[in-house]
DRENVOLUM-217387 format. One line per field, with one value per residue (C-alpha): z, y, x; residue in one letter; residue number from 1. Coordinates in Angstrom, 3 decimals, decimal comma. Last residue first. Layout:
# DRENVOLUM-217387
w <- (Z;...)
v <- (Y;...)
u <- (X;...)
rest <- (A;...)
nr <- (NUM;...)
***
This chain:
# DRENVOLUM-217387
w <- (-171,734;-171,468;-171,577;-174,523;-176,244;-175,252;-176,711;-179,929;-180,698;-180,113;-182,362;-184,965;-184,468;-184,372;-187,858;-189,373;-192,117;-195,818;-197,521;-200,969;-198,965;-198,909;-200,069;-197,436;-194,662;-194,873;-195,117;-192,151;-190,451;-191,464;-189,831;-186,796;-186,617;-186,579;-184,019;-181,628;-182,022;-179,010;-179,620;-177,174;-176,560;-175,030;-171,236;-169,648;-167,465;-170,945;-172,557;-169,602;-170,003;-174,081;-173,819;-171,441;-173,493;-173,408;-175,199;-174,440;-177,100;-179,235;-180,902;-182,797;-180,523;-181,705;-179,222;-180,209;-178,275;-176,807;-173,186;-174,254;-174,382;-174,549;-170,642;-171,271;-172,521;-175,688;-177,054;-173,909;-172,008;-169,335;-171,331;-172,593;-172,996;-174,647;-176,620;-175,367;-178,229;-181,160;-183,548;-185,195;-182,147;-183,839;-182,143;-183,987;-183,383;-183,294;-183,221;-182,878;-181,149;-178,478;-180,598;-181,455;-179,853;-181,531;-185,219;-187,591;-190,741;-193,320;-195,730;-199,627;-198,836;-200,380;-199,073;-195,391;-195,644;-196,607;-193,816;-191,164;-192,252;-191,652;-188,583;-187,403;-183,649;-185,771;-185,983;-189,152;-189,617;-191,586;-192,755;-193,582;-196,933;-196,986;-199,874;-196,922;-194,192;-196,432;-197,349;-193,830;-192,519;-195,006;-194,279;-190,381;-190,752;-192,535;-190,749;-190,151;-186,650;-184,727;-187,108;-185,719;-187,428;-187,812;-189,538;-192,557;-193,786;-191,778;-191,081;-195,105;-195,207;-192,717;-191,860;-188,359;-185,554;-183,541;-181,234;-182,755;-186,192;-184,878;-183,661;-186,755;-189,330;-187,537;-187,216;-190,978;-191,970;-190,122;-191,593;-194,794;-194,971;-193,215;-195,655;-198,007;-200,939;-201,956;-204,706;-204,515;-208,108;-207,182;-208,418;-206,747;-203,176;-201,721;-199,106;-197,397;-195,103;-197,655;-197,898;-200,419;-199,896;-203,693;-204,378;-201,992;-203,348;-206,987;-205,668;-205,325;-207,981;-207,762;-204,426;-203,050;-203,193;-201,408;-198,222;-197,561;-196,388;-194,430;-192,990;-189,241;-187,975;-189,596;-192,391;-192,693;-195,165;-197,743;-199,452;-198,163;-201,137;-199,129;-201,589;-201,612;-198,160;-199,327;-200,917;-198,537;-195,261;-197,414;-198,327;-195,181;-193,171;-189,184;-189,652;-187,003;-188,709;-186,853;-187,952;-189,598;-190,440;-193,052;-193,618;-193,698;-191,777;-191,402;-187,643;-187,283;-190,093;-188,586;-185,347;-186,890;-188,103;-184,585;-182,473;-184,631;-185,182;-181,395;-182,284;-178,804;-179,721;-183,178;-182,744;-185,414;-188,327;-190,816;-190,011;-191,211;-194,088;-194,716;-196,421;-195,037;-197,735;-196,094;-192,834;-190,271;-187,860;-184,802;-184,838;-184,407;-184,416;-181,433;-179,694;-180,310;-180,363;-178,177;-175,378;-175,910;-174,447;-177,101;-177,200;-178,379;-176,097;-174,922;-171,821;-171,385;-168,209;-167,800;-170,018;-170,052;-170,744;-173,460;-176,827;-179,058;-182,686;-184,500;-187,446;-189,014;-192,724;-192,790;-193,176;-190,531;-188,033;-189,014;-185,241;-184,874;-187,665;-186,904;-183,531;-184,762;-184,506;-181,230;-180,597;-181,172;-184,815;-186,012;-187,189;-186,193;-189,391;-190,262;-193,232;-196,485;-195,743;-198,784;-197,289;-194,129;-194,874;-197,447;-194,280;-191,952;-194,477;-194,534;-190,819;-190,629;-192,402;-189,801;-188,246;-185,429;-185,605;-182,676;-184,213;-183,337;-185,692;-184,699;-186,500;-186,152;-186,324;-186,029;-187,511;-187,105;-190,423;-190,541;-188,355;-190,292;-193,325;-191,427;-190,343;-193,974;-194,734;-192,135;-193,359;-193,902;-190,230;-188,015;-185,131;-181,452;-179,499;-182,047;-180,948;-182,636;-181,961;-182,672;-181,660;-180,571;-181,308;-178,597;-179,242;-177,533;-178,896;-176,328;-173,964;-176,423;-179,343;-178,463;-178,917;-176,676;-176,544;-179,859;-179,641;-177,798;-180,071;-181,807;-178,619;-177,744;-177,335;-176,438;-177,559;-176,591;-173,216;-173,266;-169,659;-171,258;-173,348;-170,653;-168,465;-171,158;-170,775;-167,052;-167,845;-170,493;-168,487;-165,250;-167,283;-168,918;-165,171;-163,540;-164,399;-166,227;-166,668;-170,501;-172,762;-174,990;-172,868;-169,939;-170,705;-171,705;-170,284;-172,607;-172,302;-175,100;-173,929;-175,948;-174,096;-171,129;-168,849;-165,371;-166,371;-167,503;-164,227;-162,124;-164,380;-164,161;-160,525;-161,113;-158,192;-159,105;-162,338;-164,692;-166,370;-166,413;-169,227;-170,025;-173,536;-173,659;-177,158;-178,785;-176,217;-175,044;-172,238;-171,634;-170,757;-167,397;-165,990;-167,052;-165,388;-162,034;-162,257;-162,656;-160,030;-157,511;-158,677;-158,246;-160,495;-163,419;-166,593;-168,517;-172,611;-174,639;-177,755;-180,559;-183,658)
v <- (110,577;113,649;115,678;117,245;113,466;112,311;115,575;114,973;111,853;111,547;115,491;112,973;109,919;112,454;113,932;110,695;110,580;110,616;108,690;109,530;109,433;112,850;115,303;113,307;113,464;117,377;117,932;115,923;118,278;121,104;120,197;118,734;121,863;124,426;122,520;122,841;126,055;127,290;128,725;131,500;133,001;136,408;136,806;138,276;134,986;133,389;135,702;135,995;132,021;131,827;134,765;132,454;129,475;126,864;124,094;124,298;123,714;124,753;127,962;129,235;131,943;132,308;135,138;135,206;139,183;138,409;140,717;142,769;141,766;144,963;145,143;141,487;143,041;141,755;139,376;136,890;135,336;132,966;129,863;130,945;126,936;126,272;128,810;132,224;134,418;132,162;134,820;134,331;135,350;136,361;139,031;138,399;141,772;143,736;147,905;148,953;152,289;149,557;148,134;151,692;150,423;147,353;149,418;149,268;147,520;147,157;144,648;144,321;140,957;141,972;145,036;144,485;141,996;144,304;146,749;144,029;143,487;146,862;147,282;144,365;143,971;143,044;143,858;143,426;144,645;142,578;143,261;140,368;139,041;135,535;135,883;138,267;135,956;133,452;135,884;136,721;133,642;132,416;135,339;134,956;131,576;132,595;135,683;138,795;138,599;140,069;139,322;142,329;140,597;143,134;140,913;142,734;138,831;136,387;134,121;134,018;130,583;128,364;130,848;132,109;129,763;132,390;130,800;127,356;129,032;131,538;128,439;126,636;129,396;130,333;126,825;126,323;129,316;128,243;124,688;126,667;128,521;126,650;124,135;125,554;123,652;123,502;121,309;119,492;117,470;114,635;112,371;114,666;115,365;117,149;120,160;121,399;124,489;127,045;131,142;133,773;133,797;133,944;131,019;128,929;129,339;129,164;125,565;125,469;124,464;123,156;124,728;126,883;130,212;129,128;127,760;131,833;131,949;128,739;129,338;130,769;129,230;125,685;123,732;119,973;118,104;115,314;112,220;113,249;111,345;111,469;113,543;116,366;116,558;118,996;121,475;121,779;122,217;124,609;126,678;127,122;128,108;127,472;124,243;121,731;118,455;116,684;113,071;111,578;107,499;105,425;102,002;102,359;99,882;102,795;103,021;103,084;105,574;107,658;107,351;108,675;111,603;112,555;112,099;113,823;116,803;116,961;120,427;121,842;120,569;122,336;125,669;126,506;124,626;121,964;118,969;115,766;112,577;109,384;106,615;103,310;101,006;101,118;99,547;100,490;98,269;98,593;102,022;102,703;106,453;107,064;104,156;102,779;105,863;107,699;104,800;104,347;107,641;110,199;110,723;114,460;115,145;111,899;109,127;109,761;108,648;111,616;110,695;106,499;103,945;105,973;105,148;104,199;103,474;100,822;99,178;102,406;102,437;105,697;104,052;101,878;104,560;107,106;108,154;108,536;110,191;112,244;113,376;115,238;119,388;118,489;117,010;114,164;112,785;109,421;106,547;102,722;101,090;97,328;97,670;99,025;102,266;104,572;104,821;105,112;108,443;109,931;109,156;111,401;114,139;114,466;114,398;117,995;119,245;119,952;122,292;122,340;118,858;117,069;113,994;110,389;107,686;104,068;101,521;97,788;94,886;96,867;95,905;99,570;100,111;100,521;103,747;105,003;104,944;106,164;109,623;110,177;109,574;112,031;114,959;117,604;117,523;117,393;119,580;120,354;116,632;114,873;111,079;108,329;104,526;101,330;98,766;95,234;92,136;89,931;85,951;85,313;85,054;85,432;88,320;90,166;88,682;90,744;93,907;97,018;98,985;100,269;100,904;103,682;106,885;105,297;104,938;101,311;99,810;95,989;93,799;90,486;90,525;87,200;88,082;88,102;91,135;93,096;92,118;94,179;96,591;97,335;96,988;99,843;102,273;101,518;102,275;105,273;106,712;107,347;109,917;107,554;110,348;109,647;112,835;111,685;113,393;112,455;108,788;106,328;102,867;100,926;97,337;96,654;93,908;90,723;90,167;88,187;89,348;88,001;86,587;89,839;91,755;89,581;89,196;93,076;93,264;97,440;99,607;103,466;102,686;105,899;105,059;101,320;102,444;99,208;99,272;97,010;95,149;94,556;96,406;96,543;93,885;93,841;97,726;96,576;93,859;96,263;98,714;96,336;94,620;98,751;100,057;97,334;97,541;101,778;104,156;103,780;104,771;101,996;102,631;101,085;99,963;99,364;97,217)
u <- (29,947;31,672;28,616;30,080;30,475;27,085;25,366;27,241;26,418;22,986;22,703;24,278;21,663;18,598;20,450;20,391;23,385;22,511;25,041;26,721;30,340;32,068;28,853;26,408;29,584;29,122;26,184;25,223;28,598;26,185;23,154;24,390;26,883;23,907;22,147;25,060;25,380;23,273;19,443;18,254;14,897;15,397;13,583;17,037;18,262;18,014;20,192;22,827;23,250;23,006;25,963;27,999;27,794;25,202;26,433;30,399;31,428;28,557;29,805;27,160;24,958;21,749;19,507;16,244;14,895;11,831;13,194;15,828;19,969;22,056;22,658;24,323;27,298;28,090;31,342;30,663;33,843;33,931;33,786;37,362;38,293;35,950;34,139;32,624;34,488;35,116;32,720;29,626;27,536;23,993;21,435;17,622;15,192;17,812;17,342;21,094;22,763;23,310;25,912;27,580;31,243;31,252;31,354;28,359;27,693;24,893;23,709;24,532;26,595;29,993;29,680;28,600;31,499;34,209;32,791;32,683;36,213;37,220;35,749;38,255;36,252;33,320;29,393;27,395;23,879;21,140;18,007;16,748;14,997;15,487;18,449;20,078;20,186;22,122;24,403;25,037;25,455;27,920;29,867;29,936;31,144;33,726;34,619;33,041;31,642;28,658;25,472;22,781;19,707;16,557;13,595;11,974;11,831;12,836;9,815;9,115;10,730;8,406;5,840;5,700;4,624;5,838;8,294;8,377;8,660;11,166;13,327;13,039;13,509;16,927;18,261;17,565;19,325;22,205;22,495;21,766;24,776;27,180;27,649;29,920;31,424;34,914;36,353;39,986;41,068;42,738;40,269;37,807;38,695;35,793;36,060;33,694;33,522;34,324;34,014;33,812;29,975;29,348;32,037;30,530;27,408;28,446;30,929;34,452;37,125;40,802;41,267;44,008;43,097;39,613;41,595;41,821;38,186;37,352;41,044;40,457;38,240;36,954;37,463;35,893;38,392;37,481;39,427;42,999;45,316;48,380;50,219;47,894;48,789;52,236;50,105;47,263;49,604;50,935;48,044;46,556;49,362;48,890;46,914;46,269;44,789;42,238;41,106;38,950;38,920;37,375;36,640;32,901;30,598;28,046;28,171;32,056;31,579;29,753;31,351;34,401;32,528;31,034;34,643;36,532;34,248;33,609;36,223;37,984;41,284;41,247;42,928;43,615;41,588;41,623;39,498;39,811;39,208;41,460;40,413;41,814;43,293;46,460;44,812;42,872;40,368;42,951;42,736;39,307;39,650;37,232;36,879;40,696;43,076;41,450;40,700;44,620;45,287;46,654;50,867;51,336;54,319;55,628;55,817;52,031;50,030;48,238;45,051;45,337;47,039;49,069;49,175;52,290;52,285;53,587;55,624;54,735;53,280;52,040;48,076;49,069;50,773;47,436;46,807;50,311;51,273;48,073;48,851;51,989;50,973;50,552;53,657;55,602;55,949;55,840;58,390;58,712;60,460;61,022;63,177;63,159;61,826;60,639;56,605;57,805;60,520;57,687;55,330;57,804;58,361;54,566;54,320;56,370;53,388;51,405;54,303;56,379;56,397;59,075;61,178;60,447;62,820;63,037;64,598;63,614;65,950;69,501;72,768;73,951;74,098;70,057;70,708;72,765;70,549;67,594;69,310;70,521;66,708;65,443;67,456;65,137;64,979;61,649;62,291;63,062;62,690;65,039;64,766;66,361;66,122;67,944;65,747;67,390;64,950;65,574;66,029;69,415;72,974;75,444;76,028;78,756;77,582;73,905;76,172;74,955;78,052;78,005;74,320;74,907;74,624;71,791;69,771;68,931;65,307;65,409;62,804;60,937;62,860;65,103;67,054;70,146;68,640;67,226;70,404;72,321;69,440;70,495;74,176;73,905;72,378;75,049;77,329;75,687;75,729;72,777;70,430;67,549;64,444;63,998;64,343;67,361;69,572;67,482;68,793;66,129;65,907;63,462;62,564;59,909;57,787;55,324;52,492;51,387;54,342;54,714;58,266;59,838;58,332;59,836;63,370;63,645;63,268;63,623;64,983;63,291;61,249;60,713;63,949;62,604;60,462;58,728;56,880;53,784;52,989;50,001;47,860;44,586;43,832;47,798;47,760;45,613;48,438;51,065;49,913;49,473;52,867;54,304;52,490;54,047;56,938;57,241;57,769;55,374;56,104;54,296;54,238;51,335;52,177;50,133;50,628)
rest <- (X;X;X;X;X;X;X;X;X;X;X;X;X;X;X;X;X;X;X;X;X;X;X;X;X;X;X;X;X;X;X;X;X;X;X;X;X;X;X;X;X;X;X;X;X;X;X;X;X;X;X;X;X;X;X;X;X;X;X;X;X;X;X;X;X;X;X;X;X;X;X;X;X;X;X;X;X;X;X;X;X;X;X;X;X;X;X;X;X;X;X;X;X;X;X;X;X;X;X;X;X;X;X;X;X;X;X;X;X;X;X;X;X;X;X;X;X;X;X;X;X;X;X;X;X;X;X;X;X;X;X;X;X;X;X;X;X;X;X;X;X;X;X;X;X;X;X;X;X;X;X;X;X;X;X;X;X;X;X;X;X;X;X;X;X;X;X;X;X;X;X;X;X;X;X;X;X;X;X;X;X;X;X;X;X;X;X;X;X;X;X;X;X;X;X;X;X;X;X;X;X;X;X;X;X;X;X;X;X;X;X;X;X;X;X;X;X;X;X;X;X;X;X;X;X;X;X;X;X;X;X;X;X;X;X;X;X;X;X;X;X;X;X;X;X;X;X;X;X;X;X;X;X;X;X;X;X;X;X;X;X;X;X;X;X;X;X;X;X;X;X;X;X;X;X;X;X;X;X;X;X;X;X;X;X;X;X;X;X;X;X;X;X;X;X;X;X;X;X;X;X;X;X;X;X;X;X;X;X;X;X;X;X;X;X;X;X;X;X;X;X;X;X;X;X;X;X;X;X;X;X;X;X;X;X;X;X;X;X;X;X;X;X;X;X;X;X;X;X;X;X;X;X;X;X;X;X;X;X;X;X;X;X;X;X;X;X;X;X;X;X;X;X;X;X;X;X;X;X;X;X;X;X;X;X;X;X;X;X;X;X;X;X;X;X;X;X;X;X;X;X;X;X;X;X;X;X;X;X;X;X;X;X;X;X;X;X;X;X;X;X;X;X;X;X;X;X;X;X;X;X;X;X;X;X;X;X;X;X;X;X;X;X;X;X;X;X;X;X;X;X;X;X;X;X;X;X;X;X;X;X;X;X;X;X;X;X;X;X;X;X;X;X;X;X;X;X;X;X;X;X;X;X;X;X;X;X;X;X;X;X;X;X;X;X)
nr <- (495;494;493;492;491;490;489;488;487;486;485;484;483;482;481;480;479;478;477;476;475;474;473;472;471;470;469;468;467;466;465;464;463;462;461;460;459;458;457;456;455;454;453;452;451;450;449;448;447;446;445;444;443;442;441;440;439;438;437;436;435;434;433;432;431;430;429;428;427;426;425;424;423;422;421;420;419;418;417;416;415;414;413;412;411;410;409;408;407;406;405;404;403;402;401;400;399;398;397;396;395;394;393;392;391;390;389;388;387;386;385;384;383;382;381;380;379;378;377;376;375;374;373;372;371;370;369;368;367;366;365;364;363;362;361;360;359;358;357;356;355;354;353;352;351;350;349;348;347;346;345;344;343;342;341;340;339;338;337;336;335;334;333;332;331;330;329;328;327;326;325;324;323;322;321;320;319;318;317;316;315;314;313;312;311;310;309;308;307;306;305;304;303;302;301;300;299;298;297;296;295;294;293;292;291;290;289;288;287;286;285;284;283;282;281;280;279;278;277;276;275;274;273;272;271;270;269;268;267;266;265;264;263;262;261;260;259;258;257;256;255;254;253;252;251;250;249;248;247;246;245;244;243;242;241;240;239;238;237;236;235;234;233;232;231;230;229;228;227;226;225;224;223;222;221;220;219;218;217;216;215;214;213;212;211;210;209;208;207;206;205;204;203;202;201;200;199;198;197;196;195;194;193;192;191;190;189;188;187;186;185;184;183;182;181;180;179;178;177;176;175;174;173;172;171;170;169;168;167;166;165;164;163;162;161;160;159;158;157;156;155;154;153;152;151;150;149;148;147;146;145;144;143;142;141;140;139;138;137;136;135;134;133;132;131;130;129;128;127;126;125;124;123;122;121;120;119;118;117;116;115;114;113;112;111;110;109;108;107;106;105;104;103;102;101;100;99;98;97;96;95;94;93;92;91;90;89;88;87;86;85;84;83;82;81;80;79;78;77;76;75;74;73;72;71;70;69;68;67;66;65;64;63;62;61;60;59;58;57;56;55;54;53;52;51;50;49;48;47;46;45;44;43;42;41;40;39;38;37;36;35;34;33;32;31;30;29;28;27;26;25;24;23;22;21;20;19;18;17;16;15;14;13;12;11;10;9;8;7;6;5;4;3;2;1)
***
């Protein structure tokens, strides 16, 4: 089920949330700590679905200051008043007995908040809880980590009773996104951006039209991104549509990953079917795969990742989504020769990461002559190596004949649309400038190209080719491209 919390302050605001969060919700959650001079039995009898009455004390990061007398009367009235559920902290529950105001139909939630960390402890937490005569326990703890919601689906999965559990954060999204697949007796989502009663609570529009919530169950296969940071990627949003489109009970979601091999450790556990990787682990994520594909393996970098029985195997799909992106511009431009186009061509590659790598090698197999560019000299050098091409510091970029000038780096994407990694005094007149971020689609080097005569390309091509790849290797099915590049131009025009 999904709840939608109301934190509205006034009556009036309140009657009207309410009204709107019942078109979506299973259940509406009524923070009367945001509420300044509740009619409780008002808003209790204009309810059309089932209501959690919640008045959280700041020490449990609610906004009630009164005192806990006052607390406890309000959701003793709650109770007398036959709300559908009554949400008590653990460390007041002893004075919140239904005997005490006669037996009425409420379901009393015990709940638990840690707003600093996920304990180790979680089950010795649960067990007290479930002593406390409760109906439904509730246990939200902070991730500072991705895998923080492992130990919180090893707590669902062991639960004997009803059991709402997620984490808060960032780092938390997908326990919440995933509540059926966890096995949470519900999830909470926000009415809309800015109406959130948590850290890391998505707006129910999220978590129905893009992760189609509702249709999910424990049979729902799970695929996502791994990167850092992630909350620019329109990966979510693109694959999930896919599968919304394709009748496919599947869901992606976007997994924040500061170390690369444990987040990949503990998830093996959850069966992940696929991952997308992205800056800054498409390299080191290799270490910690089953297998990985000769391409991949020659580039030293993944972008795919397959779960195989258990077994993980990387691919890379970078390469020739680039590639392709490069011969289709110059043969538009010069109506070149689809494949020998590149040849003899002068590329100046700036970046020496993942991307960068799988660039590069592909560059070189068309006969290029490539020179890479990084801020870490040194791993422009390892790369020059690796891929038998050339390498110059930042500093001597105008030292550099370039016929094609490549941005592999994150400089220029959202949020830092501002930024450019050249100065525009090195772009010429003819000059194809490819730049590969595509959020936002024409980033500040594409401008200052343009404006200079160079033909430009964003990356959004690049990632319609390569996220086609992608779901073709996961599912079997061969997306439409027009229907991807759709997609994605609706979602960055914030359609």
């Amino acid at each position: 089920m999904i709840c939608i919390p109301i934190i509205a302050n006034t009556m009036d605001d309140v009657l009207r949330d309410m009204a709107e969060a019942s078109q979506f919700a299973d259940i509406i959650e009524l923070r009367l700590d945001y509420l300044k001079n509740p009619d409780l039995r008002r808003i209790l009898e204009r309810r059309t679905k089932p209501v959690i009455v919640t008045n959280r004390p700041v020490r449990e990061g609610g906004k009630f200051e009164g005192s806990e007398e006052e607390r406890g009367a309000l959701l003793k009235l709650a109770i007398q008043l036959q709300a559908d559920f009554v949400d008590v902290e653990h460390d007041s529950i002893q004075h919140i007995r239904r005997d005490t105001v006669h037996r009425v139909p409420a379901k009393i939630i015990v709940s638990y908040h840690n707003f600093r960390e996920t304990p180790g402890n979680l089950t010795d937490t649960y067990q007290k809880l479930r002593q406390c005569g409760a109906d439904i326990v509730k246990i939200v703890t902070h991730a500072n980590d991705i895998t923080d919601n492992v130990k919180i689906y090893r707590l669902l999965q062991a639960s004997q009773t009803p059991l709402i559990s997620f984490c808060m954060g960032e780092y938390g999204i997908v326990s919440r996104i995933l509540y059926k697949k966890f096995g949470s007796y519900l999830t909470f989502a926000s009415l809309r951006k800015g109406k959130e009663s948590a850290p890391g609570q998505i707006s129910i529009h999220e978590l129905l039209n893009i992760y189609q919530a509702q249709k999910q169950d424990k049979h729902t296969a799970i695929y996502g991104l791994i990167g850092n940071p992630i909350s620019h990627s329109i990966s979510p949003f693109i694959h999930n549509t896919l599968f919304k489109e394709m009748n496919l009970n599947c869901a992606y979601v976007p997994f924040k990953v500061d170390n690369v091999g444990d987040f990949i450790g503990e998830f093996r556990g959850l069966d992940v079917k696929g991952y997308s990787v992205t800056i800054p682990h498409k390299e080191s994520v290799i270490n910690h795969l089953d297998a990985i594909d000769p391409m991949s393996e020659k580039i030293g970098a993944v972008n795919t990742i397959i779960n195989k029985d258990g077994k993980l195997a990387g691919y890379n799909t970078d390469c020739k989504a680039a590639i392709q992106v490069l011969e289709d511009i110059h043969q538009v431009s010069e109506m070149g020769m689809k494949n020998a186009h590149l040849k003899n061509k002068r590329v100046t590659l700036l970046g020496a990461g993942g991307a960068a790598r799988a660039i590069a090698f592909g560059l070189q197999e068309c006969g290029a002559q490539v020179t890479v560019a990084s801020r870490n000299y040194e791993r422009a050098q390892s790369l020059a190596r690796d891929a038998g091409c050339l390498s110059q510091e930042l500093k001597d970029l105008p030292k550099i004949e370039t016929d094609i000038l490549i941005n592999a780096t994150p400089v220029g994407m959202f949020p830092a649309v501002n930024e450019t990694p050249v100065d525009k005094k090195l772009l010429k007149p003819g000059m194809i400038v490819f730049d590969t971020i595509y959020n936002p689609v024409e980033t500040r080097l594409l401008r200052e190209a343009r404006v200079q005569g160079c033909k430009i390309v964003g990356g959004l091509p690049m990632f319609v080719n390569q996220a086609a790849a992608q779901f073709e290797l996961w599912t079997g099915l061969k997306p439409s491209l027009e229907l991807i590049r759709e997609i994605a131009y609706k979602k960055l025009a914030g359609e």
